[in-house]
MITOR-823828 format. One line per 2 residues: their letters; for each residue x, y, z of C-alpha. Coordinates in steps of 0.02 Angstrom, whole numbers. Layout:
a) X:Y:Z ~ ...
***
This chain:
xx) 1184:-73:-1493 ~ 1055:-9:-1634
xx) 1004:166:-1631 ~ 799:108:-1619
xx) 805:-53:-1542 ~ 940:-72:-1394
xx) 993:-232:-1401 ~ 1143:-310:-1264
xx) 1297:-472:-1250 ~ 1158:-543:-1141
xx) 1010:-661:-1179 ~ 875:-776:-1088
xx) 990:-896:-1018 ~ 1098:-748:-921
xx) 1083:-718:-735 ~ 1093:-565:-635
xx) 1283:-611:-579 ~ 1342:-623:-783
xx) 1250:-424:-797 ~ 1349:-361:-680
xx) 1542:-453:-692 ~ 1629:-303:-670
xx) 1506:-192:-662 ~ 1561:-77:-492
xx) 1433:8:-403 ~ 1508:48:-260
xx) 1436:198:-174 ~ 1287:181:-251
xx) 1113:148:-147 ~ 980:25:-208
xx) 805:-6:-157 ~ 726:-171:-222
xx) 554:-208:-153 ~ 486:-385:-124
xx) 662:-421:-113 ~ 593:-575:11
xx) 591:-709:-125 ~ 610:-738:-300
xx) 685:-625:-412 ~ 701:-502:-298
xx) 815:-588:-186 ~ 908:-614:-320
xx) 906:-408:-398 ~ 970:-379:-239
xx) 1094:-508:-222 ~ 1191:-451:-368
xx) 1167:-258:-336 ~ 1246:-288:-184
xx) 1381:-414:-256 ~ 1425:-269:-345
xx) 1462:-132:-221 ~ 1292:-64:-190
xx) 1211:-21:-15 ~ 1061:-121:-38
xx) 878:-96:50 ~ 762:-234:36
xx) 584:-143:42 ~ 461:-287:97
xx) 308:-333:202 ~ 388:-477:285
xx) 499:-415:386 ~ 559:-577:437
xx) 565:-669:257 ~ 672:-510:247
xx) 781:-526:389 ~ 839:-693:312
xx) 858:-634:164 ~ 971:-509:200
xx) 1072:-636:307 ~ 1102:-728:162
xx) 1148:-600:43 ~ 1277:-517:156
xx) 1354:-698:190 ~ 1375:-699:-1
xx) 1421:-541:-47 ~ 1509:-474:119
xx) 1378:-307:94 ~ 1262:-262:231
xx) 1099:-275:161 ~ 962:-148:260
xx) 783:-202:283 ~ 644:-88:291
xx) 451:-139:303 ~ 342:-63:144
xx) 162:-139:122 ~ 113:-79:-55
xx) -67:-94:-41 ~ -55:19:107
xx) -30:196:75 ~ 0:251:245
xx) 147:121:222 ~ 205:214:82
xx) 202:388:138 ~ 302:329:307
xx) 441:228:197 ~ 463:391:87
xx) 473:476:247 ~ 605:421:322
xx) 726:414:150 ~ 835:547:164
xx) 985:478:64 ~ 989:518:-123
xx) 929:359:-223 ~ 1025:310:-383
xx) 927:129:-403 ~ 747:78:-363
xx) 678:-91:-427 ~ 502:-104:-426
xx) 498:-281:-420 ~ 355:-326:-292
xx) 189:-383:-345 ~ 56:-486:-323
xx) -27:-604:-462 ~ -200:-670:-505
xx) -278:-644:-332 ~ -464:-677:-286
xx) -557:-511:-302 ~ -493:-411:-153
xx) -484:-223:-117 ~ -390:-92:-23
xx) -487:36:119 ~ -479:144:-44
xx) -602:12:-158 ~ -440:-12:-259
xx) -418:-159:-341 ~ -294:-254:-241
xx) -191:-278:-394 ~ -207:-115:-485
xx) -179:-57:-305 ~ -6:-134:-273
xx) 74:-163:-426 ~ 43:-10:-498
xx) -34:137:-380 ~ 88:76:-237
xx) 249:92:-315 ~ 166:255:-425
xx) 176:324:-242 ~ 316:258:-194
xx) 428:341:-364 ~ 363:484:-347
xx) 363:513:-176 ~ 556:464:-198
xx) 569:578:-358 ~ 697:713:-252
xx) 782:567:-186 ~ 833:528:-368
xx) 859:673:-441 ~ 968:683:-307
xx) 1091:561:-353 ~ 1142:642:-504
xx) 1094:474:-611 ~ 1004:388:-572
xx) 887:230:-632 ~ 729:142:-604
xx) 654:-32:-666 ~ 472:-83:-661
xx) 427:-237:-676 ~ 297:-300:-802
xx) 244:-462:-883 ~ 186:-542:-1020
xx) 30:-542:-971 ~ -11:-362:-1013
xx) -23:-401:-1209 ~ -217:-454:-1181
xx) -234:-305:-1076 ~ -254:-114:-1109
xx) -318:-20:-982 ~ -484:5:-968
xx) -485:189:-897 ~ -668:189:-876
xx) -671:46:-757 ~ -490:40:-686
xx) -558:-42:-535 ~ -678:-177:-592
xx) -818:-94:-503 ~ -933:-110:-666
xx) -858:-273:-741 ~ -850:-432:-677
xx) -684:-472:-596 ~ -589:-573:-696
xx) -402:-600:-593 ~ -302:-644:-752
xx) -364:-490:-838 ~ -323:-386:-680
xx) -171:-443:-659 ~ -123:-387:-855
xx) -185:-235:-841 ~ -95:-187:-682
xx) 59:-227:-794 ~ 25:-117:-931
xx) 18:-9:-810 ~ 174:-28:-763
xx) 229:-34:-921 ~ 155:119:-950
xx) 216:202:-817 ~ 403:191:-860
xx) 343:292:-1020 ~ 296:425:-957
xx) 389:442:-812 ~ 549:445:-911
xx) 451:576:-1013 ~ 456:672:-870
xx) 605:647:-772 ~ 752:633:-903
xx) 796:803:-892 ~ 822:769:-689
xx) 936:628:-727 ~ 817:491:-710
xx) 790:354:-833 ~ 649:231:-812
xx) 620:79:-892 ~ 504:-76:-875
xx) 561:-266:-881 ~ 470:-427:-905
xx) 561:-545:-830 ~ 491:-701:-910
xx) 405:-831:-845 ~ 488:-870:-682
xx) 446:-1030:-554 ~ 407:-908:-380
xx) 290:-894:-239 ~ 204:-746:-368
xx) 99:-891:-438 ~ 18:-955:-288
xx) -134:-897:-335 ~ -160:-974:-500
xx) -259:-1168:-510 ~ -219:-1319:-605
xx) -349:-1251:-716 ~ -243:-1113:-732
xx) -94:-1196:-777 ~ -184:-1273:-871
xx) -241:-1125:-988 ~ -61:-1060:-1004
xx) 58:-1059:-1152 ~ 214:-1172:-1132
xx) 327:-1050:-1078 ~ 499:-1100:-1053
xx) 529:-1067:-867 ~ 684:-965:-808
xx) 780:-1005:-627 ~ 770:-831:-518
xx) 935:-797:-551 ~ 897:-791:-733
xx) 707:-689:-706 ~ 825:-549:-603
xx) 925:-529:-753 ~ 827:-397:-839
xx) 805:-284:-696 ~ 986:-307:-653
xx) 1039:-262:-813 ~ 940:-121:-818
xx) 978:-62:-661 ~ 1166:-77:-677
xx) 1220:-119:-846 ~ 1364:34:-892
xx) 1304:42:-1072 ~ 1128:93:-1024
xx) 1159:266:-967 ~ 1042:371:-1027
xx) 930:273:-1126 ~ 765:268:-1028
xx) 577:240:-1081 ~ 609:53:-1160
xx) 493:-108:-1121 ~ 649:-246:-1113
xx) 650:-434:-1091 ~ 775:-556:-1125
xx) 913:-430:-1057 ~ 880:-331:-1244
xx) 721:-214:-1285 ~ 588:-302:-1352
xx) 508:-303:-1513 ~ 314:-269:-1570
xx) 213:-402:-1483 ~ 132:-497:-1635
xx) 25:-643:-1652 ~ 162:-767:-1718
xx) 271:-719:-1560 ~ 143:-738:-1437
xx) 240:-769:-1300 ~ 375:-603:-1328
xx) 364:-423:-1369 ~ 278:-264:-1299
xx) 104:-217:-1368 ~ 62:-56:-1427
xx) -76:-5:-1287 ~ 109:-40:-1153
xx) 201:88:-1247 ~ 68:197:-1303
xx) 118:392:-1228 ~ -44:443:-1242
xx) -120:308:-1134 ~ 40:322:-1023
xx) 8:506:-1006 ~ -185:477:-963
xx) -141:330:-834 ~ -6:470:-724
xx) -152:602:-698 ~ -270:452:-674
xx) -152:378:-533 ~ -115:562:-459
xx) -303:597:-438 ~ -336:414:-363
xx) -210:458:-224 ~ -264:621:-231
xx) -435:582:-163 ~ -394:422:-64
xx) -451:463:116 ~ -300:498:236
x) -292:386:395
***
């Protein structure tokens, strides 16, 4: 492991389940949410394969159900299911209600990509709204709950997508420019990106680390908003099975050898290196990692939900 760049055994091609062979987190309690499909099944799957109490936070409570079925006939854990809506505050507020365990994992995985222009009660921007102010709320709100544990770790997801996309702090909410989905949909993951910056800026003295992973480009339900013409317009990524996208989060999540180290933009199950233009498809721009802007974004996102009307 180098002293700047942390770099792992583990590559593109590993899956959650290689992360966490003999990893034992038994005792510990997980939340992944959109744990329903994709990845997130499969962050959960191998939390739990390895001794964690695993909650799936999702708005399908069905979807969930099933899900949780199938992971406990798997792994032999019982898998809780709990409903969270992340566009919905009120949701938010009664999820970190009714914690009252201490935390020591919490995978931000949900999200919600390239959606027609759609916004919350608040006149959020649906995706600003969920993938970033949502689980903003949610970490925080669970913040004690964390600290609690002792150690404690949490992963939030981000993309590729966020290298075209600093945030534009005047106009967070596209209420001035016109919507553009793909751009949204960036900048709600530098946000995220962003916000594992300063969060572990903040909370490393409380025995929190925070970090944000890019899974890669991953075949799930998260693209069922893009066209053929979208497709179309993307770069020929090299598509990873679920098992392989949840390896990031996993590792981060779980991975012994990561105590500790917290404020890091990883993909590939290593950190990642400056974004360039000759490695278009890889790396973390400088806007993602930038404390200033992360700094900025945390007192923007606590004065949104500051002045959000309560229901």
């Amino acid at each position: 492991m180098s002293a700047d760049r942390v770099t792992t055994p583990f590559n593109a091609r590993s899956t959650a389940s290689d992360v966490v062979a003999g990893v034992d987190l038994t005792g510990q309690r997980a939340i992944v949410t959109g744990a329903s499909s994709g990845i997130g099944v499969e962050t959960a799957r191998a939390l739990a394969a390895a001794g964690a109490e695993v909650t799936l936070a999702v708005r399908n409570g069905e979807a969930g159900e099933r899900t949780a079925k199938d992971i406990q006939a798997t792994t032999g854990q019982l898998v809780r299911v709990v409903p969270l809506d992340l566009s919905d505050q009120g949701s938010v507020a009664a999820f970190v209600t009714a914690w009252k365990d201490p935390l020591h994992i919490l995978v931000n995985n949900a999200g919600v990509s390239a959606t027609p222009e759609m916004r919350t009660p608040e006149g959020w921007e649906l995706q600003f709204a969920t993938n970033h102010l949502g689980h903003f709320a949610l970490t925080t709100g669970l913040h004690r709950a964390l600290a609690a544990a002792g150690r404690a770790r949490v992963v939030s997801l981000s993309s590729i997508a966020h290298v075209q996309a600093p945030i534009v702090f005047e106009d967070i909410n596209f209420h001035e420019r016109p919507y553009d989905r793909l751009l949204a949909y960036g900048e709600s993951k530098t946000a995220t990106a962003l916000f594992a910056v300063e969060a572990n800026r903040r909370w490393a003295g409380d025995g929190i680390t925070v970090n944000a992973a890019n899974p890669g480009a991953v075949t799930t339900n998260l693209g069922r908003h893009l066209t053929e013409e979208d497709y179309a317009q993307l770069p020929e990524y090299d598509f990873k099975n679920p098992e392989q996208g949840a390896a990031t989060s996993v590792l981060l999540a779980a991975w012994p050898q990561l105590e500790g180290i917290g404020g890091r933009y990883f993909e590939d199950c290593n950190q990642a290196a400056r974004h360039t233009a000759e490695t278009p498809l890889s790396g973390v721009a400088d806007h993602a990692i930038d404390p200033a802007a992360a700094e900025r974004l945390w007192q923007v996102s606590l004065d949104l939900l500051a002045d959000a009307p309560r229901g």
